[in-house]
ChimeraX commands (.cxc) that place a marker at each C-alpha (Angstrom):
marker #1 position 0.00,0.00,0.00 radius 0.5
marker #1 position 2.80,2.18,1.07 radius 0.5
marker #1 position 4.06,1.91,-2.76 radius 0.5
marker #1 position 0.51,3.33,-4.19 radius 0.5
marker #1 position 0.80,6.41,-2.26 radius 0.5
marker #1 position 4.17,6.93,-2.80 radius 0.5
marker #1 position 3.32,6.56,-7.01 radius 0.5
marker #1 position 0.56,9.22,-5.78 radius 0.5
marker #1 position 3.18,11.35,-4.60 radius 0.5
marker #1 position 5.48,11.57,-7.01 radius 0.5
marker #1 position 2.10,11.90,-9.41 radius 0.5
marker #1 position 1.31,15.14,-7.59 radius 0.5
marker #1 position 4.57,16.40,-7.33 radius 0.5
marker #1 position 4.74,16.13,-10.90 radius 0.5
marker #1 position 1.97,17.60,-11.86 radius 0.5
marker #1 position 2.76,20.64,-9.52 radius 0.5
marker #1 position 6.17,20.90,-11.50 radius 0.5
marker #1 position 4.87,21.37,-14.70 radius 0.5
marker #1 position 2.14,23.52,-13.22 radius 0.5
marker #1 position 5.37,25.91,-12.22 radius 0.5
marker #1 position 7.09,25.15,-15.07 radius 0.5
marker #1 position 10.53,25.18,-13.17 radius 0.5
marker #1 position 12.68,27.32,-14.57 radius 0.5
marker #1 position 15.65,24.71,-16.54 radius 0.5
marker #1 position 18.98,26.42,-17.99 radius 0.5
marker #1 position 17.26,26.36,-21.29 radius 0.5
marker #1 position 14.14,28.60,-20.32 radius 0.5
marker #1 position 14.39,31.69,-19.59 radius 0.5
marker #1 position 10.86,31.96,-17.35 radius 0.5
marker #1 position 8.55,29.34,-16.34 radius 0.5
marker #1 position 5.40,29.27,-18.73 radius 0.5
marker #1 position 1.52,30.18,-17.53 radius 0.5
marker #1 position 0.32,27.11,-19.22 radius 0.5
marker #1 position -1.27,25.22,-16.57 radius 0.5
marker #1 position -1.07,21.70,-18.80 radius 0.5
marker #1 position -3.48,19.80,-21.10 radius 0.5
marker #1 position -3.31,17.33,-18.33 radius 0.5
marker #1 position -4.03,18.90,-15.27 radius 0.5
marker #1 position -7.95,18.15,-15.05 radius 0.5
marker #1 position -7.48,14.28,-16.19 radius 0.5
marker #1 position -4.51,14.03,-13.69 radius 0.5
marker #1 position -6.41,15.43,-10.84 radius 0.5
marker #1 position -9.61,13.67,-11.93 radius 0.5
marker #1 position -7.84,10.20,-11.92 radius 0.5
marker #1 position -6.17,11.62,-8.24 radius 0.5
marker #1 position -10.06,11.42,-7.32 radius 0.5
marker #1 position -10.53,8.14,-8.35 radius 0.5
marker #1 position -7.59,6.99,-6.34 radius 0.5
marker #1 position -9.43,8.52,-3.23 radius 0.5
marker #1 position -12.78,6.80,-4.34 radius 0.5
marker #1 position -10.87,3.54,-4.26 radius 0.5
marker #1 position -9.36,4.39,-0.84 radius 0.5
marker #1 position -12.96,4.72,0.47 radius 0.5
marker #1 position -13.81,1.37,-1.12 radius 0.5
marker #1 position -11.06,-0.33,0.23 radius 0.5
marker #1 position -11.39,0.95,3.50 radius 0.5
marker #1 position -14.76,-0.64,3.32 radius 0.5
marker #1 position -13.55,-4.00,2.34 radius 0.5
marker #1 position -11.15,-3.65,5.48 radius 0.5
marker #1 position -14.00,-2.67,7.80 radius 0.5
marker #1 position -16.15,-6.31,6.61 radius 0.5
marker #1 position -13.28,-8.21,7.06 radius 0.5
marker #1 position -12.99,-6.87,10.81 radius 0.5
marker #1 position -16.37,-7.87,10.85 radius 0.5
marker #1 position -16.19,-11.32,9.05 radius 0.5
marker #1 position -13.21,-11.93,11.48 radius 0.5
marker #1 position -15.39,-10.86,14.78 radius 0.5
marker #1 position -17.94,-13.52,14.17 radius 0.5
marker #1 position -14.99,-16.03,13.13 radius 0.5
marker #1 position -13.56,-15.29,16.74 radius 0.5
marker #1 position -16.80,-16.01,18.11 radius 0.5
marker #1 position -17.35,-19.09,16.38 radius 0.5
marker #1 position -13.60,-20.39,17.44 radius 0.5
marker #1 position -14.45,-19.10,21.21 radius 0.5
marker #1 position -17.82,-20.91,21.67 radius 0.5
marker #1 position -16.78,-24.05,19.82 radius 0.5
marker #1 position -13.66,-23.85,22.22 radius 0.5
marker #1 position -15.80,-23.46,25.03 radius 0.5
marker #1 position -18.21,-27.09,24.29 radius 0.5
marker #1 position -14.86,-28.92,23.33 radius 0.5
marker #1 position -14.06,-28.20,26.94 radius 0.5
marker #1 position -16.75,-29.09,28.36 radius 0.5
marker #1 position -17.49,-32.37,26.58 radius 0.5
marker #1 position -13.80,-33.23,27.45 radius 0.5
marker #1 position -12.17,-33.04,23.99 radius 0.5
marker #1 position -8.75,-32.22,24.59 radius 0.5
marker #1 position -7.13,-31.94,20.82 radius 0.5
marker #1 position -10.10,-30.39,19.47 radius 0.5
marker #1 position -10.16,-27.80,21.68 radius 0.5
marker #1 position -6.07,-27.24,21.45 radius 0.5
marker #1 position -7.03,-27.08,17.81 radius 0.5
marker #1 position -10.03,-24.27,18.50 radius 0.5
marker #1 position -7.95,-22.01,20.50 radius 0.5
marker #1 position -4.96,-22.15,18.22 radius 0.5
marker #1 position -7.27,-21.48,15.40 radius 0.5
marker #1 position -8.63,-18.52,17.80 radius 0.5
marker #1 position -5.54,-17.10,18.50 radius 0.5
marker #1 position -4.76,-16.67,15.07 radius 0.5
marker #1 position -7.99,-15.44,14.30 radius 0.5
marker #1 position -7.75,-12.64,16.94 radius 0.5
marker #1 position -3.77,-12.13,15.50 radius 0.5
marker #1 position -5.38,-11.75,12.23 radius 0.5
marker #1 position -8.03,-8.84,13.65 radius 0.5
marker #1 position -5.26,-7.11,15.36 radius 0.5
marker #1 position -3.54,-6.74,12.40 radius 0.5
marker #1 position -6.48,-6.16,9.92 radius 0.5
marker #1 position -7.95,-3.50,12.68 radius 0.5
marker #1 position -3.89,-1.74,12.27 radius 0.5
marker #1 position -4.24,-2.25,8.42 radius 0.5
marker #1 position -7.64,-0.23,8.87 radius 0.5
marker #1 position -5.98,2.53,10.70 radius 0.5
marker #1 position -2.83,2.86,8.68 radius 0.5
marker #1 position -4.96,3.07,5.57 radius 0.5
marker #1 position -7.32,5.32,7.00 radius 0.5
marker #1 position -4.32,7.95,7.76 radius 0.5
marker #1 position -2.96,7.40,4.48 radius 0.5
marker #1 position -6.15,8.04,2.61 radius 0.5
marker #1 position -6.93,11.67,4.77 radius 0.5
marker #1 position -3.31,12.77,3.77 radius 0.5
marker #1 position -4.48,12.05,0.26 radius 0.5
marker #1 position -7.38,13.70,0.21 radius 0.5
marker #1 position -5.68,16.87,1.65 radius 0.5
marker #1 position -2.89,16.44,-0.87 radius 0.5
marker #1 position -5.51,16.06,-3.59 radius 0.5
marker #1 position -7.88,19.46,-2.40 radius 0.5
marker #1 position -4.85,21.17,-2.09 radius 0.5
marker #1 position -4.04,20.32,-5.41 radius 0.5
marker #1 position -6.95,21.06,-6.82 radius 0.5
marker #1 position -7.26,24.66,-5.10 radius 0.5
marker #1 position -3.59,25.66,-6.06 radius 0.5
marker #1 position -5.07,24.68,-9.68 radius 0.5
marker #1 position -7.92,27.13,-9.13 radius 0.5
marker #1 position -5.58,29.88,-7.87 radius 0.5
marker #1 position -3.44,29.56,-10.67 radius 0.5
marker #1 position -6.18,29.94,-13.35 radius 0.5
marker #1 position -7.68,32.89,-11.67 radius 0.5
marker #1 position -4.58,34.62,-11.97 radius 0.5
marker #1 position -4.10,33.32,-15.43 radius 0.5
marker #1 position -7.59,35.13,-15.73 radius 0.5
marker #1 position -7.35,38.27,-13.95 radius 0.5
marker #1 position -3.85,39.34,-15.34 radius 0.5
marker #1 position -2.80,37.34,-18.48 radius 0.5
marker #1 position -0.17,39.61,-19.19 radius 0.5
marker #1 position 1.23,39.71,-15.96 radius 0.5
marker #1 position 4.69,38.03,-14.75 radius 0.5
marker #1 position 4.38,34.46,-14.38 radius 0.5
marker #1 position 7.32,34.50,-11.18 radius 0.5
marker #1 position 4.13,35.03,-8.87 radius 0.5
marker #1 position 2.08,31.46,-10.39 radius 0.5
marker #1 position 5.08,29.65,-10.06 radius 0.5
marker #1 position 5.98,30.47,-6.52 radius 0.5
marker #1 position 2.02,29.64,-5.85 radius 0.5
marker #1 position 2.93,26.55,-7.26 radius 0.5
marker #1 position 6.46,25.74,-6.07 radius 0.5
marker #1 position 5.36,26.61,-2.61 radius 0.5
marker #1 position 2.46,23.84,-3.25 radius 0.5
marker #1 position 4.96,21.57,-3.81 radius 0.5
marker #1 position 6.99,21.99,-1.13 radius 0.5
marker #1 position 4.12,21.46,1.11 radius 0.5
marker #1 position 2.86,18.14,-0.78 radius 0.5
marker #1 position 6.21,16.76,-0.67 radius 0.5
marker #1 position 6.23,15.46,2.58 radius 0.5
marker #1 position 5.26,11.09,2.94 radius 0.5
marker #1 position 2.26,10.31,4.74 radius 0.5
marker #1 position 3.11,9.13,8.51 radius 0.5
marker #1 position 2.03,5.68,8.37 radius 0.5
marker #1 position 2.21,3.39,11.15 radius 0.5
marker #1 position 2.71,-0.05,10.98 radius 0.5
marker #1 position 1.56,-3.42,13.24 radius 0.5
marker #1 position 3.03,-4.42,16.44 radius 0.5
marker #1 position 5.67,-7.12,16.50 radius 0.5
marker #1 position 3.37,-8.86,19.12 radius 0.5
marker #1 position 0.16,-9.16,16.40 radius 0.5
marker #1 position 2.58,-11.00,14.07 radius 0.5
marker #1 position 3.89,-13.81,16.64 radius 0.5
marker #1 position 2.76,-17.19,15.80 radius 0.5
marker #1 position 0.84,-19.01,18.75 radius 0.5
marker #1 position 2.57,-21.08,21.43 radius 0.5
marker #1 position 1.65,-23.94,23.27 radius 0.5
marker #1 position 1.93,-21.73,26.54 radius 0.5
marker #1 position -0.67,-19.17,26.02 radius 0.5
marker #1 position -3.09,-22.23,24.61 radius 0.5
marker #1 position -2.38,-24.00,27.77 radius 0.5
marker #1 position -3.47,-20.62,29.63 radius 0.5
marker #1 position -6.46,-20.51,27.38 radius 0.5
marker #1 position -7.56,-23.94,28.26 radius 0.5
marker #1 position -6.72,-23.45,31.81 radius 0.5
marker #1 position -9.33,-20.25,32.25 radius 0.5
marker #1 position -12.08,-21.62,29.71 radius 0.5
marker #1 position -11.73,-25.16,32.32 radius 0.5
marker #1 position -12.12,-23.11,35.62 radius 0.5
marker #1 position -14.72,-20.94,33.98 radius 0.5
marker #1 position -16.84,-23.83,32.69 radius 0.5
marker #1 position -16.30,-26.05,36.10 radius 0.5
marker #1 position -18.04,-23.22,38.01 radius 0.5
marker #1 position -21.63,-23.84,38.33 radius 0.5
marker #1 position -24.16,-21.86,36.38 radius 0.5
marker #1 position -26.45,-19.93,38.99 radius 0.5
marker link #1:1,2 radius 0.2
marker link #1:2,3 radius 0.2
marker link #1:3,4 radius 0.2
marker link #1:4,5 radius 0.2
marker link #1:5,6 radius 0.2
marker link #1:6,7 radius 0.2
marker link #1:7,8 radius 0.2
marker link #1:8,9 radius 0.2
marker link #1:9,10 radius 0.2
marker link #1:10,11 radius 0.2
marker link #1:11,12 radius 0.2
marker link #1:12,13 radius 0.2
marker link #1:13,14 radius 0.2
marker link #1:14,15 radius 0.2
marker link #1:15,16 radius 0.2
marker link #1:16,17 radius 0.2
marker link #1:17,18 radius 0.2
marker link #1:18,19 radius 0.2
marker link #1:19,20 radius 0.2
marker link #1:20,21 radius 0.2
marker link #1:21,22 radius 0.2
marker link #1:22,23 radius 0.2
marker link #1:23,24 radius 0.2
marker link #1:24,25 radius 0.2
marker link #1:25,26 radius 0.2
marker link #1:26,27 radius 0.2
marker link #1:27,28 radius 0.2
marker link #1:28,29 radius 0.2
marker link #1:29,30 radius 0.2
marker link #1:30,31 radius 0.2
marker link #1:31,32 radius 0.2
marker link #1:32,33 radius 0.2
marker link #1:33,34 radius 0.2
marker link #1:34,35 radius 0.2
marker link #1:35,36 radius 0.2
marker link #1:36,37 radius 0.2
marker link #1:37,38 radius 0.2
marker link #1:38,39 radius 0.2
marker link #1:39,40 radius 0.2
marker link #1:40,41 radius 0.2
marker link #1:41,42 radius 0.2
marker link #1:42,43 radius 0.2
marker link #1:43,44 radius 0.2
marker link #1:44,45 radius 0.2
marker link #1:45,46 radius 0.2
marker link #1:46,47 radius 0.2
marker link #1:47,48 radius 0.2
marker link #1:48,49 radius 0.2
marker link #1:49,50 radius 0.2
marker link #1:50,51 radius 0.2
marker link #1:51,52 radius 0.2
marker link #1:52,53 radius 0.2
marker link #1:53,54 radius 0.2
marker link #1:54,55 radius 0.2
marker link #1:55,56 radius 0.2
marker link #1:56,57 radius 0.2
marker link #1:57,58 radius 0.2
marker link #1:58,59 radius 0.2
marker link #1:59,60 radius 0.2
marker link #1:60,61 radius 0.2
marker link #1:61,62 radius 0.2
marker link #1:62,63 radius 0.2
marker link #1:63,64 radius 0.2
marker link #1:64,65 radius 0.2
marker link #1:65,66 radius 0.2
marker link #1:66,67 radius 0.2
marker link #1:67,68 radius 0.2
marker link #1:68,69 radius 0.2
marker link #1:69,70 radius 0.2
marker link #1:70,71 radius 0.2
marker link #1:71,72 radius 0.2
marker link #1:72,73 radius 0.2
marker link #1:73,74 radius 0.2
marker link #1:74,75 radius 0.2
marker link #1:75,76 radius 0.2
marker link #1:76,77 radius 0.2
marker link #1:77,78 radius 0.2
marker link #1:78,79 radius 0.2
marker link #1:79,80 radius 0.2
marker link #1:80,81 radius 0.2
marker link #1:81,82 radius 0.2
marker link #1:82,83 radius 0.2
marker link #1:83,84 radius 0.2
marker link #1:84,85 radius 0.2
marker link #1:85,86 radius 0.2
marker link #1:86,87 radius 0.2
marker link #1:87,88 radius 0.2
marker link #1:88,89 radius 0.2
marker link #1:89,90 radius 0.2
marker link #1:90,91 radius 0.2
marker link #1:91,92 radius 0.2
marker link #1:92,93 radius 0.2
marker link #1:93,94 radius 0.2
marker link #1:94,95 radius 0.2
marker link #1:95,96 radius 0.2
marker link #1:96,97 radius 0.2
marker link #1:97,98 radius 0.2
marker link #1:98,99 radius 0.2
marker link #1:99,100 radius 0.2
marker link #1:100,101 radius 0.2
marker link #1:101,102 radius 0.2
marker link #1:102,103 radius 0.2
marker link #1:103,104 radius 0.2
marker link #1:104,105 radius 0.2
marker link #1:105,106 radius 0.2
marker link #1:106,107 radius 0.2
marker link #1:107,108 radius 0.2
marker link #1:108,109 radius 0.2
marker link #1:109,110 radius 0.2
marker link #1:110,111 radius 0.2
marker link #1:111,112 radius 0.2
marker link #1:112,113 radius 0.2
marker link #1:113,114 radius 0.2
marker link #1:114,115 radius 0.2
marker link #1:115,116 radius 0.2
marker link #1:116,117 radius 0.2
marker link #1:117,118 radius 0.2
marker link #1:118,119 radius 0.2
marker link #1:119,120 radius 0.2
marker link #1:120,121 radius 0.2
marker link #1:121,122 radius 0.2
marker link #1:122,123 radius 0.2
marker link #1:123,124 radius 0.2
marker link #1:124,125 radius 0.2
marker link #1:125,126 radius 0.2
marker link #1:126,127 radius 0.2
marker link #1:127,128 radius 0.2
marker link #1:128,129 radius 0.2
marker link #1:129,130 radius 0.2
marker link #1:130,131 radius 0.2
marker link #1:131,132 radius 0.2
marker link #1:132,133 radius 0.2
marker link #1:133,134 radius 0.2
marker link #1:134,135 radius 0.2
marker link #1:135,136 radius 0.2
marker link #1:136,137 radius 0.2
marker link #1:137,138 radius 0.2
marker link #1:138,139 radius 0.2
marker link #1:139,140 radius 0.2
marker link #1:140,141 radius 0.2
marker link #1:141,142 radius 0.2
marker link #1:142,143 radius 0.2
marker link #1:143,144 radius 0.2
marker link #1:144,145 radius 0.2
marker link #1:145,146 radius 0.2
marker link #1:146,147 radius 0.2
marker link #1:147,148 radius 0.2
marker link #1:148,149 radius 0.2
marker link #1:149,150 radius 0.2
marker link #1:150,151 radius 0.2
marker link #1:151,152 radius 0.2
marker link #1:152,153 radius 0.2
marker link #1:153,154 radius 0.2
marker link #1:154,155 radius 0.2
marker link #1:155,156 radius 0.2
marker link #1:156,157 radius 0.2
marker link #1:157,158 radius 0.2
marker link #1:158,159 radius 0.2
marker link #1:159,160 radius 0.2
marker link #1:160,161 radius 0.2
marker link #1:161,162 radius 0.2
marker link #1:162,163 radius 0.2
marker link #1:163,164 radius 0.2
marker link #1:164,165 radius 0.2
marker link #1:165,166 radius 0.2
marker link #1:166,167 radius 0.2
marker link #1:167,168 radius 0.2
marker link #1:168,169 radius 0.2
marker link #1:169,170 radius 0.2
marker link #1:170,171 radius 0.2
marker link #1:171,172 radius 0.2
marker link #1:172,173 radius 0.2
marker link #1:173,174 radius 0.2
marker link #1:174,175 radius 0.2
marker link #1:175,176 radius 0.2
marker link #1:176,177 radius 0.2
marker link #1:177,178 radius 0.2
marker link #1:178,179 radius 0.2
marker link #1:179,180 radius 0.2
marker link #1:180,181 radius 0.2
marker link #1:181,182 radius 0.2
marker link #1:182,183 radius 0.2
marker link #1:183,184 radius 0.2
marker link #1:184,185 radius 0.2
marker link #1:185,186 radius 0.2
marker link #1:186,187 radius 0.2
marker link #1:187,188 radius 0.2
marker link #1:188,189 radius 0.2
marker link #1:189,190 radius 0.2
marker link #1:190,191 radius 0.2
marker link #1:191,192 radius 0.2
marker link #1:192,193 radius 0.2
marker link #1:193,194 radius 0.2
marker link #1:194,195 radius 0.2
marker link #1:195,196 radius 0.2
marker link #1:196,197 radius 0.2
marker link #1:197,198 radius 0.2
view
């Protein structure tokens, strides 16, 4: 994921550069032009954040889809127990543990994205009102010296130049299971199933 927004990034930035039109040894001042491209480039910017919403949904059902799994594994745990089936309810709680492993991580997958995707949609609204600025001025003084648009739009860059913040999933969500904490497992669901029901 980290890759996309990078792409996105260097997209932006790019777009911002010709929007400045940074001076080169060959030119001798950056044009007004703000690019046949600009609209489709920050139209397909839009789409990216569309698909950032969608995914986020598809990360929010799978959060869901692994609740109920965890509930399954934890009740199913729960009659092994109490009908005495040893393996099979090793085999639940393993099979729990991961499941809750996988949440933790989906549910910092989630978050991460979530981050990601704001920044983006700043980056992308900035982008699109540096565009606006820069045709109004096109507008209002066509004549005028084009050092003013291309500070506008340098200084744009600057500011979407910076990587998202992204943070990533514990160490501890990605262990595998051990035999201890089933053994705890099995030890708590045992006492908690002995006592009787009032």
């Amino acid at each position: 994921m980290d890759s996309i927004f990078k792409k996105l990034n260097v997209l932006i930035k790019s777009s911002l550069h010709d929007l400045a039109g940074e001076p080169s040894s060959r030119r001798t001042s950056p044009p007004l032009s703000l690019g046949k491209d600009i609209d489709r480039e920050i139209a397909a910017l839009r789409q990216r954040v569309n698909d950032a919403a969608t995914y986020e949904d598809e990360l929010k059902a799978r959060i869901i889809t692994l609740e109920a799994e965890i509930a399954r594994f934890d009740q199913q745990a729960d009659e092994a127990v109490e009908q005495r089936r040893e393996e099979q309810a090793r085999y639940l709680v393993e099979q729990l543990q991961r499941a809750r492993q996988r949440q933790t991580i989906a549910r910092a997958d989630l978050r991460e994205h979530q981050l990601v995707a704001q920044e983006l949609l700043q980056k992308v609204n900035t982008l699109e009102a540096y565009v606006a600025e820069a045709r109004q001025r096109q507008q209002a003084a066509p004549e005028s010296s084009p050092g003013g648009l291309a500070d506008v739009l340098r200084s744009a860059r600057e500011k979407l130049a910076r990587e998202p913040q992204t943070s990533t999933p514990s160490e501890a969500s990605r262990q595998p299971v051990n035999d201890e904490s089933v053994d705890d497992d099995l030890e708590r669901r045992r006492q908690r199933l002995s006592k009787p029901k009032s």
